[in-house]
N, C-alpha and C positions, 0 to 999 in steps of 0.2 A: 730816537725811539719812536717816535708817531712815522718817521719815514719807515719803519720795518713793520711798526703796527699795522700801517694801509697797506704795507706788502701784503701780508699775508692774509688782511682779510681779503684786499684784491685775488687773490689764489682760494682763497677758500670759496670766493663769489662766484670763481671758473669753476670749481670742484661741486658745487651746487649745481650750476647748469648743468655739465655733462650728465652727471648723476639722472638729473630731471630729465634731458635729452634719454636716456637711457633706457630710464623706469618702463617705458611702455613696453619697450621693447625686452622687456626683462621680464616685464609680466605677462606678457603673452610666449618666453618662452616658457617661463615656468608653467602657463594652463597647457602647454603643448605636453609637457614631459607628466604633468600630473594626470592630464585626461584619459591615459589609458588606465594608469595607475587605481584612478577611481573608478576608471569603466571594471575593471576587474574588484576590487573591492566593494563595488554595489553588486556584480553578478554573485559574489561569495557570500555578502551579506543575505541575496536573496536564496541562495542554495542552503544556507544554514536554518533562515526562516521554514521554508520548504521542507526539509529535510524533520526539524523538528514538531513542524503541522501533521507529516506523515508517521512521525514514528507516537504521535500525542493519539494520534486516529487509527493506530493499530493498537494501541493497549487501551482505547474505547472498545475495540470490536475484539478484543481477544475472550471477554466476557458473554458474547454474541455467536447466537448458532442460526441458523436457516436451516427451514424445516421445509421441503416439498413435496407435494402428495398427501399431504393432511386433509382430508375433507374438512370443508363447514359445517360447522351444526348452529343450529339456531337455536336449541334449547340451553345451550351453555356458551361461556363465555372463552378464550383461546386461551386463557393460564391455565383452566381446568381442565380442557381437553387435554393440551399434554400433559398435564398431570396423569391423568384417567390413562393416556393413552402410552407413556414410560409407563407404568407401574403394573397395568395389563401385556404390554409386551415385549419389557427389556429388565436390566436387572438393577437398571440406578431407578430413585426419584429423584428427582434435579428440585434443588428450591428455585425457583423463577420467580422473577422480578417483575417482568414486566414480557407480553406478548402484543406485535400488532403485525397485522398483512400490513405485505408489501406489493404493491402496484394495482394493476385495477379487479376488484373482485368482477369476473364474468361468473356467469352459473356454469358454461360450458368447461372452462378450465378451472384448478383449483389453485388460490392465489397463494404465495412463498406466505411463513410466517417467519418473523424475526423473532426469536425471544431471547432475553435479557435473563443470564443466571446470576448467581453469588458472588462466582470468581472464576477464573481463567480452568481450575483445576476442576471445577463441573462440567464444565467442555469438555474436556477430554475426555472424562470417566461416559460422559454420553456421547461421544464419535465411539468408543473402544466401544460399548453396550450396543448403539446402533448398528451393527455388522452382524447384528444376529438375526435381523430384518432379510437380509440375503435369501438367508435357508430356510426363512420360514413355509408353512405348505400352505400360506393363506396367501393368496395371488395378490389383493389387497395392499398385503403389510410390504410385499416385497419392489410397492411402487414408492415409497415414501423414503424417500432422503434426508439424513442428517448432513451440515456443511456448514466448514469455519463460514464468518461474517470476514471477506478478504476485501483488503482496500482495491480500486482499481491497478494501481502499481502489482500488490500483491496477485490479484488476477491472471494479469497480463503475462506475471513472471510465471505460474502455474500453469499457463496456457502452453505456454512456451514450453516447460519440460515437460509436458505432455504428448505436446506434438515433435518433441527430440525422441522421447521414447517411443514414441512409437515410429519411427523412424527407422530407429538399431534396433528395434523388434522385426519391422519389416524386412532391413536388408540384412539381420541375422539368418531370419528364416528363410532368404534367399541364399545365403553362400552357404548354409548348410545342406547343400541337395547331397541326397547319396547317389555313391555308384556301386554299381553291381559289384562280388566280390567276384573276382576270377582266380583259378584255382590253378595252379600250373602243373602242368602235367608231367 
């Protein structure tokens, strides 16, 4: 019995070594076959991060309008200006939250203002009201811009089907040339 006993711890003392010979090699294929694995599940990790930063800072800015071509005034402050200035010549008043210029105030140009309404559904009612700015016969009013608050993504993709449509406007109104009618005799 002790001679089968030492057999097999004998065998098991091999089956340790190999093992142990092995192991390194074992775990370096395993970082082999997982580092892509991970390399790709950290890039998804950071897509999904991303992904939800962008979509967290569009329903910040969906509440957000840009206004430009407002003048400054110095005797009021910029929540009552657009107050004063919807209510004299559009058809909503927007409750506003909050108003601040964006970028540098020069006197020669007039700087964007940002304001902050209620909720997503005051934007809209004042994008739909501002289009009446267009027609107006006050040279003034028809330089002032209402505009979503867009993320740069959002931007960028705006840019882009802009300059698509206008594109197939251009080369619409090129293949539509006419020709004379002739009349057969």
């Amino acid at each position: 019995m002790n001679v089968r006993l030492a057999t097999i711890s004998e065998r098991l003392d091999n089956i340790e070594k190999h093992i142990g010979e092995r192991e390194p090699t074992a775990n370096t294929l395993s970082n082999n076959v997982n580092s892509p694995v991970s390399a790709v599940m950290e890039a998804t990790t950071r897509a999904m991060v991303e992904a939800e930063r962008e979509k967290e800072e569009i329903r910040q800015r969906s509440r957000n309008i840009i206004i430009t071509g407002l003048p400054l005034r110095s005797d009021t402050n910029d929540v009552t200006l657009v107050e004063s200035f919807c209510e004299d010549n559009l058809t909503v008043k927007p409750h506003i939250i909050r108003a601040r210029r964006i970028g540098r105030n020069r006197p020669d140009l007039m700087s964007k203002l940002c304001v902050t309404l209620d909720n997503a559904d005051s934007v809209e009612d004042l994008l739909d009201s501002s289009t009446l700015l267009k027609w107006s016969s006050d040279a003034n009013l028809r330089k002032v811009y209402f505009n979503r608050d867009l993320t740069p993504l959002q931007a960028e993709a705006a840019y882009r089907k802009r300059c698509e449509k206008r594109a197939s406007r251009s080369s619409s109104s090129s293949s539509t040339t006419t020709t004379p009618f002739l009349a057969s005799s």
